[in-house]
N, C-alpha and C positions, 0 to 999 in steps of 0.2 A: 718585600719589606725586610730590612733589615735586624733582626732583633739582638740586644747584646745580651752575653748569655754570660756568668758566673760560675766557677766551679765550686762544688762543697768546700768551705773552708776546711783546709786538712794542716797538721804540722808539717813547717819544711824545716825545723831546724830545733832541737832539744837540746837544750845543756843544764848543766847542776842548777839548778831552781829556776827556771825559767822555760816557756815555750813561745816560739814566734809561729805566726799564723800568716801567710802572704795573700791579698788581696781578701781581706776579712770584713764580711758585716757588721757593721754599728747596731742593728737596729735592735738587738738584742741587749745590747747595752749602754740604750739611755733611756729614762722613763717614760718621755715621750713617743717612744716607739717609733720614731719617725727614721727614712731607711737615710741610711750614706754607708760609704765604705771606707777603707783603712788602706795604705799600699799594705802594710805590715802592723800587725796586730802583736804585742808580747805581754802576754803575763808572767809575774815575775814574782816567784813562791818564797823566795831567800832575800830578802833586804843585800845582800851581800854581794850578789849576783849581778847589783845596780854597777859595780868596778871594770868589770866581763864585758856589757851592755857598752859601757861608753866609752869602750875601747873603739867599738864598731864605727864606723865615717857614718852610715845610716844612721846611728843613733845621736850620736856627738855632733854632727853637724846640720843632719836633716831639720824640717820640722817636729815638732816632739808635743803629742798632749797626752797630760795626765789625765784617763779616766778612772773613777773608782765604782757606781752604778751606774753614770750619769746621770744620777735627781739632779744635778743642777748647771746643767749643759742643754744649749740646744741647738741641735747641730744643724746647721743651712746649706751644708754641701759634703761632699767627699774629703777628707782626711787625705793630703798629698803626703804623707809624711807616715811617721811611727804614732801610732796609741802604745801606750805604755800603762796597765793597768798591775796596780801591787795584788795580789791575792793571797797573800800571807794571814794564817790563821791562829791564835792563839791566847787567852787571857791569861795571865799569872798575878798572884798576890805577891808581891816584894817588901813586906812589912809595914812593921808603923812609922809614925811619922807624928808627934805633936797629936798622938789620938786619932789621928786617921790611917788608913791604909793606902799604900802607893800600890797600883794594879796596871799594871803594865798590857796593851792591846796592840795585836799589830795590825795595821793598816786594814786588812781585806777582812777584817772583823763586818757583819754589816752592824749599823748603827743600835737598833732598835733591839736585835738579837742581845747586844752589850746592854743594854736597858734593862733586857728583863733578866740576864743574868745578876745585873747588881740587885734587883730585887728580890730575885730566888736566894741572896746570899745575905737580905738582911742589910742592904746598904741604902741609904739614901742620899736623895740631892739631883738625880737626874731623873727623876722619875716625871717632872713637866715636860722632858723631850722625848716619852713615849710616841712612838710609832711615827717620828721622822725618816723618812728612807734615805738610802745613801751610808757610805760605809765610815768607819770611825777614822780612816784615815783623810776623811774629805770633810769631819766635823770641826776640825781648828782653821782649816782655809778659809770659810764661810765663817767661822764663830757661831752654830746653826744655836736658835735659839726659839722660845715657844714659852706664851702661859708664863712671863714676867722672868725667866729665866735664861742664861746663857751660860754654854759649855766653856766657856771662859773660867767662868769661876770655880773649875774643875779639876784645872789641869794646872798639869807640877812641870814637865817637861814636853816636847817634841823631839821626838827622832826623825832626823831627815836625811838624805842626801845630799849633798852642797856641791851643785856642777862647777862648782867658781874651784872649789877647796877640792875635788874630786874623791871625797870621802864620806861617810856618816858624822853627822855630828849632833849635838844633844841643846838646844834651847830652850831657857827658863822661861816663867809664863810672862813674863813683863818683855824680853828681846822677841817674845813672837809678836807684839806688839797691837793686843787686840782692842779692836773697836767693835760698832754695830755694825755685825754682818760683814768684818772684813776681819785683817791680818798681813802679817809681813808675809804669810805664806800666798793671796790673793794678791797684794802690791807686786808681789818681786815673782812672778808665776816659773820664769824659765832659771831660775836660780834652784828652787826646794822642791825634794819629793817627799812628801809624811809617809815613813815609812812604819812609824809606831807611836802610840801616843802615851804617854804614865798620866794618871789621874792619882788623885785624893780625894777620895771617899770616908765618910763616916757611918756611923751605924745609927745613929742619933745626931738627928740635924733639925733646927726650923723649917715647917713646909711653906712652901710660895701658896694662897692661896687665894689671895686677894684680885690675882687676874679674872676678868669680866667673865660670871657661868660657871667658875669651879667649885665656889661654896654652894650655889643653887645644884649644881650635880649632885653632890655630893650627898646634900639632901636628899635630893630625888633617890638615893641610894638608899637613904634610910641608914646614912652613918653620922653619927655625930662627934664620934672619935677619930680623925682620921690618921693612917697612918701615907708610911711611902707607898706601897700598894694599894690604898682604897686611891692615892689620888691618881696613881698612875692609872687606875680604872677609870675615874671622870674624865681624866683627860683624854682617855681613849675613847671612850662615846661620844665627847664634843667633837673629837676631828675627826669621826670615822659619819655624824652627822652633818660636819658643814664642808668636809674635806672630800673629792672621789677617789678612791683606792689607785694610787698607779698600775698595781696589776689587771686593773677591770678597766679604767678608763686612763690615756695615754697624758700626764701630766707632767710637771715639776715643782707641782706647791705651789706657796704663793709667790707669783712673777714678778712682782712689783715690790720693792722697799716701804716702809710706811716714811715717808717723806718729814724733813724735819725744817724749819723754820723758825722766824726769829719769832718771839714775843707781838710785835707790831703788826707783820703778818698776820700771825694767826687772830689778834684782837680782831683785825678788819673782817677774815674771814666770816669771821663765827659773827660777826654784826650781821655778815649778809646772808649766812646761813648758819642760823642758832641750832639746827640739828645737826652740825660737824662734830664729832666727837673728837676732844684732842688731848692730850697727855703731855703736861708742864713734867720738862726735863732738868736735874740738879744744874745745868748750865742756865737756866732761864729760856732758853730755845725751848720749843714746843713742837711733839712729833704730831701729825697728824693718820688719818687714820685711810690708806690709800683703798680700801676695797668699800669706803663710804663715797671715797669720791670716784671710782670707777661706775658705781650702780646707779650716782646720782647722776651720773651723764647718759645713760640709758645703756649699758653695755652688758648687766647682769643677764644670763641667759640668751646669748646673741648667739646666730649661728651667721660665721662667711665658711660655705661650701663646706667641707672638713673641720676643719676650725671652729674651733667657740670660745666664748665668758660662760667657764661651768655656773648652772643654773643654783646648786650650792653652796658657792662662795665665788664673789666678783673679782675677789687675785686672783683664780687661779683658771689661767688657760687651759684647754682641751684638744686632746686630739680625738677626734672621733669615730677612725678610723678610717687612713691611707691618707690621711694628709701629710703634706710634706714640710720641713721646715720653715721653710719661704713664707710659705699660705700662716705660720704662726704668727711667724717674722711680723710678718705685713699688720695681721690684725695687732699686737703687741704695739706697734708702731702707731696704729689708728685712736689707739687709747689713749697715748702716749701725747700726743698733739692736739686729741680734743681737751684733756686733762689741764693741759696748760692753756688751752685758748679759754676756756670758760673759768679756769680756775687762778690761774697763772702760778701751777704750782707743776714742776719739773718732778715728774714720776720716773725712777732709777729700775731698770732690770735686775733681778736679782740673780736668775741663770745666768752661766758665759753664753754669748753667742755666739758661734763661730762659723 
C-alpha cells in the first residue's frame, strides 16, 4: 500500500517581514478544520514586504489566496498555488476626528481581541460584533455584521495592496463600496489585500438594542442601565448559547446569507407560512430569516457521516470531526435545493468555497 507521507512544515525561505512555508497544511488555518494543503504557504509580518513578494513569478503570476483565520473559507481541495496570510500586529490611536477617535489596526489583529480592546479602552459601537472570529483584516471584505449592526458603519479608511497599481493605497468608506455581507474588497478579490483598517470610534455612542434577545439578556443580567460592556456581555451569552465555539466544534458561522426578497414575495410567503419571520428593509424588499427556513425543512440537527446542521443554530454547519470538505460541500448543497424546491427562495453561501 502506498501511503503519501508529508514532511513537517519547516521554513524554506525568510526575508524582512515575511516567511514562506513549502508544501504547508491548511488545516490549522480554517475554522473548519477540514485538511488541504498549500504548494507554499507565506506569512507576511510587514505590509511592506507585499513589493518583495510580487516580484516573485510564484506570487505575481501563480494562483494566490488570501487567508486571514479562514472563518469564512471552506476549503474542498488542495491550494495549487500560494496562501498568502497578513500577520501584522498592532492597534494605535491616531487622534480625533469630529469627537471621535481614528485607531488604526493592522490586518493579523484577530477580530474579537480588537473588540475587547475597544472596550477595555472605553470605546463604543462594536461591541454587537463581540466574539465574531476571524481577523480585522477579513472584517471590511465580508462587511461582518451581527445583533442589527455592521462594521461598515465603522470605518474611515482601508489600507490595501493594489496588484493593479503594485503599491499601498488608502480607500475611504464610500470607494470600499459596502453592502450586506460584501464589498469592493469580496467583488474585486484578486485586485486588494487589507492590509490595515482605521476605524472611528467614540466613547459615547447610542447602543443597538433592539435586535431579537438583547433587551431580554440584559435583563436576565439584572442590568437596567446598559452600557458597551453589559451589552457586549449579552451578546456573548446569546452566541456562545446558540452559536458552537470554532475551537471545540469545526465551523464557519452562519453558512447561509438571510436571503432578501421583493415585498410580493414575501406577502405570499408569510400567507403560506404565518410563522416565517421577516424584516421590512428602507428599500421595501424584505429580508427573510434563512436558518427558519433551513429548520422548517427538516435539517436542524442532521448528521450526513461527519457533517451536520449544528443542533444549535440551523446556519451553521459542522464538522464533527475528520470530515472533509466535500462531505460539507455536498450537505450545503442539499439544503440549498430543498430551500428552493419547497420554498422557491435561492439560499447564498456566505463562506468562499474553494
Amino acid at each position: 500500500m502506498n501511503e503519501k507521507r508529508y514532511h513537517v512544515d519547516a521554513a524554506i525561505a525568510e526575508g524582512v517581514g515575511y516567511t514562506i512555508v513549502e508544501n504547508a497544511s491548511l488545516e490549522g488555518r480554517n475554522t473548519f478544520r477540514v485538511p488541504a494543503r498549500a504548494n507554499l504557504l507565506i506569512d507576511v509580518r510587514r505590509p511592506q514586504a507585499l513589493g518583495e513578494l510580487f516580484d516573485y513569478p510564484m506570487v505575481k503570476n501563480g494562483p494566490l489566496l488570501v487567508l486571514g483565520e479562514g472563518s469564512n473559507v471552506l476549503l474542498t481541495r488542495d491550494w495549487p498555488g500560494v496562501v498568502l496570510s497578513m500577520v501584522a500586529l498592532g492597534i494605535k490611536e491616531c487622534g480625533e476626528e469630529d469627537g471621535r477617535t481614528r485607531i488604526r489596526v493592522e490586518a493579523g489583529e484577530k477580530w474579537n481581541d480588537f473588540v475587547h480592546w475597544t472596550l477595555a479602552h472605553d470605546y463604543s459601537g462594536l461591541e454587537n460584533l463581540v466574539l465574531i472570529p476571524g481577523t480585522v483584516g477579513a472584517a471590511p471584505i465580508q462587511n461582518i455584521g451581527a445583533y442589527g449592526v455592521e462594521v461598515a458603519g465603522f470605518i474611515a479608511e482601508v489600507e490595501a495592496w493594489d496588484r493593479h497599481a503594485r503599491q499601498l493605497v488608502r480607500l475611504g468608506n464610500a470607494q470600499c463600496r459596502f453592502g450586506y455581507r460584501d464589498s469592493l474588497f469580496k467583488r474585486d478579490r484578486d485586485r486588494y489585500i487589507v492590509t490595515a483598517v482605521d476605524f472611528l470610534l467614540s466613547r459615547q455612542r447610542e447602543l443597538h438594542l433592539d435586535y431579537a434577545g438583547v433587551r431580554e439578556e440584559l435583563r436576565d443580567l439584572g442590568i437596567d442601565k446598559p452600557n458597551a460592556r453589559s451589552v457586549a456581555e449579552a451578546i456573548a451569552r446569546l452566541r456562545t448559547r446558540k452559536l458552537p465555539n470554532p475551537s471545540l466544534v469545526g465551523n464557519a458561522g452562519s453558512f447561509f446569507q438571510n436571503p432578501v426578497v421583493d415585498a410580493q414575495r414575501a406577502q405570499f410567503l408569510h400567507d403560506q407560512h404565518p410563522a416565517m419571520p421577516t424584516w421590512k428593509l428602507p428599500d421595501s424588499s424584505v429580508k427573510l430569516s434563512a436558518a427558519w427556513l433551513i429548520e422548517a425543512s427538516g435539517f436542524k440537527g442532521l448528521r450526513r457521516g461527519l457533517a451536520a446542521v449544528s443542533d444549535q443554530h440551523a446556519l451553521v454547519l459542522v464538522n464533527l470531526g475528520g470530515a472533509r470538505g466535500n462531505e460539507i460541500r455536498e450537505l450545503a448543497e442539499d439544503i440549498r435545493q430543498t430551500v428552493l424546491d419547497r420554498f422557491g427562495v435561492q439560499l447564498e453561501a456566505e463562506p468562499r468555497i474553494i
